[in-house]
N, C-alpha and C positions, 0 to 999 in steps of 0.2 A: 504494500500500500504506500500512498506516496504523502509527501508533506499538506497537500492539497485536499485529500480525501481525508486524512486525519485530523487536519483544521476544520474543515465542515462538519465532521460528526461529532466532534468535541463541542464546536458554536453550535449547533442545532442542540447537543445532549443538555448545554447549558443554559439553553433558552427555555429549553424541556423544563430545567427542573426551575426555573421560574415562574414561568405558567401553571407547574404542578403545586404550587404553595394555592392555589384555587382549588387546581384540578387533581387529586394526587395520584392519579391512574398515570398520568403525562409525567411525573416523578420518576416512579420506576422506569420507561421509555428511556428517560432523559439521564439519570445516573448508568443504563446499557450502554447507551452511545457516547458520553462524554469517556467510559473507561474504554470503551472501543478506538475512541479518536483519541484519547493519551497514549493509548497503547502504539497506536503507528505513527504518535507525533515521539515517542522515548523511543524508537527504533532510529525513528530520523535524525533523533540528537545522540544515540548510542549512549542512553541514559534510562536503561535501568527501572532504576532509581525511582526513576517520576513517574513510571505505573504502578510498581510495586507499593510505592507510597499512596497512591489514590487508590488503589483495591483494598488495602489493610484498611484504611478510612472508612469504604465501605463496608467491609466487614464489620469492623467498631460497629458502626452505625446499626448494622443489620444485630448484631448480637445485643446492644441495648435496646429495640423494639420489640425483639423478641423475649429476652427476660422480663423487659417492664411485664410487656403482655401475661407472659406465663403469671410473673408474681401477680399480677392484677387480680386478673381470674381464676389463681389457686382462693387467693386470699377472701375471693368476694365469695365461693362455692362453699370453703371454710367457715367464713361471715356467715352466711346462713342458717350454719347447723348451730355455732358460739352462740352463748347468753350474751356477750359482753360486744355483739354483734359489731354494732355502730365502730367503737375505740377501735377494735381489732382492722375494720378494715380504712378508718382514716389513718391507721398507725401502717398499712399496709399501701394506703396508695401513696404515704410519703417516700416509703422506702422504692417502692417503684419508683419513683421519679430522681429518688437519690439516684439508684442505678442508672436508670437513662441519662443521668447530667453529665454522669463521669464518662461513660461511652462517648458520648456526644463530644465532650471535650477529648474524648480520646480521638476522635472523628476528626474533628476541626484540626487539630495537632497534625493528624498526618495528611491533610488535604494540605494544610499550610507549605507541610514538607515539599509535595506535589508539586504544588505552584511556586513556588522561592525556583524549585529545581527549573521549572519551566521557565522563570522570569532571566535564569542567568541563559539558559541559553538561547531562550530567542529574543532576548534583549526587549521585551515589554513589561516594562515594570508594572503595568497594572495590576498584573498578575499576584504579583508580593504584597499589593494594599490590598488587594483585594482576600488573599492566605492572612494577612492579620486580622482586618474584619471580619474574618469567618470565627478564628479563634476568639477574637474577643465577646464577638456575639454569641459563641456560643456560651462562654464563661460569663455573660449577664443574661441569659435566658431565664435566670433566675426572677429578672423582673423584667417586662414585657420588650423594652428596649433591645434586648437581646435578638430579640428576633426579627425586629425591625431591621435592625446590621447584618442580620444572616441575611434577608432578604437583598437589601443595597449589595453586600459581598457575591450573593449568586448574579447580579446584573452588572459590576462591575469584571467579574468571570466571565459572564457573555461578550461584552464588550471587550475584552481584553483577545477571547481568540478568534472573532469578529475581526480584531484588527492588526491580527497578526502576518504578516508580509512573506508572499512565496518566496523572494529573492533571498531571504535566510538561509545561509549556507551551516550545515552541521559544522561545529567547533573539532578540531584534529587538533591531536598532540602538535607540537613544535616539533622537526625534523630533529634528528641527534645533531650536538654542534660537532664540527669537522675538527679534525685536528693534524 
């Protein structure tokens, strides 16, 4: 695959998952194609690096929705049969949510990694403000703000490989010096 087609499925996956903070069917789409388009844009830059780091992120991500989930729903099934119903499971959806925040910022941590890798090699810094924003929104999600920034962070991500340039030639070592 070439620089070209992994720039467009990365901008498309990224516009995906903007759209999907509405629509969240268009989320899942849009996180496929953005790790399809990293993946042939880390071929192009022979880095690794910058897939491996957005797939673990996804992971993170997938492994705290699916814990919160589980603990939600042991805890509410639980809830039901307990006397002490109510405590049990507001002591239970905090804990879920504890879980999800640490993923999450587990999440944001390695997408940041992703994008810094991405920003040094095709020289669009958006890429790097937009890997902070993600992290630091994730670490205020705690109060509503948070995710306002996640939001700007996934639309300055569109924008960033929206404007990223074919003419970018992959980075090569320096030849040996002669001697």
């Amino acid at each position: 695959m070439s620089f070209e087609s992994g720039k467009s499925m990365a901008s498309i996956g990224a516009l995906l998952l903007v759209i999907g903070s509405f629509v969240p069917f268009l989320s899942l789409v849009g996180i496929i194609l953005l790790l399809v388009g990293l993946r042939n844009l880390a071929r192009h830059y022979n880095d690794d690096s910058m897939f491996q780091n957005a797939l673990y992120a996804v992971i993170f991500g997938i492994i705290g929705i699916v814990a919160a989930g589980v603990l939600l729903v042991s805890l509410f099934i639980g809830g039901l049969f307990a006397a002490g119903a109510f405590l049990g499971l507001a002591a239970g959806v905090i804990v879920a949510l504890v879980v999800a925040f640490i993923f999450y910022i587990l999440m944001a941590l390695y997408f940041r990694k992703a994008f810094d890798s991405l920003a040094d090699k095709s020289g669009q810094g958006t890429f790097r403000t937009a890997g902070l924003l993600l992290l630091i929104g994730a670490v205020l999600t705690i109060v509503v703000v948070g995710l306002i920034l996640i939001f700007v962070a996934w639309i300055l991500v569109t924008v960033a490989f929206f404007s990223m340039t074919p003419t970018t030639t992959p980075q090569q070592p320096p030849p040996p010096p002669r001697t």
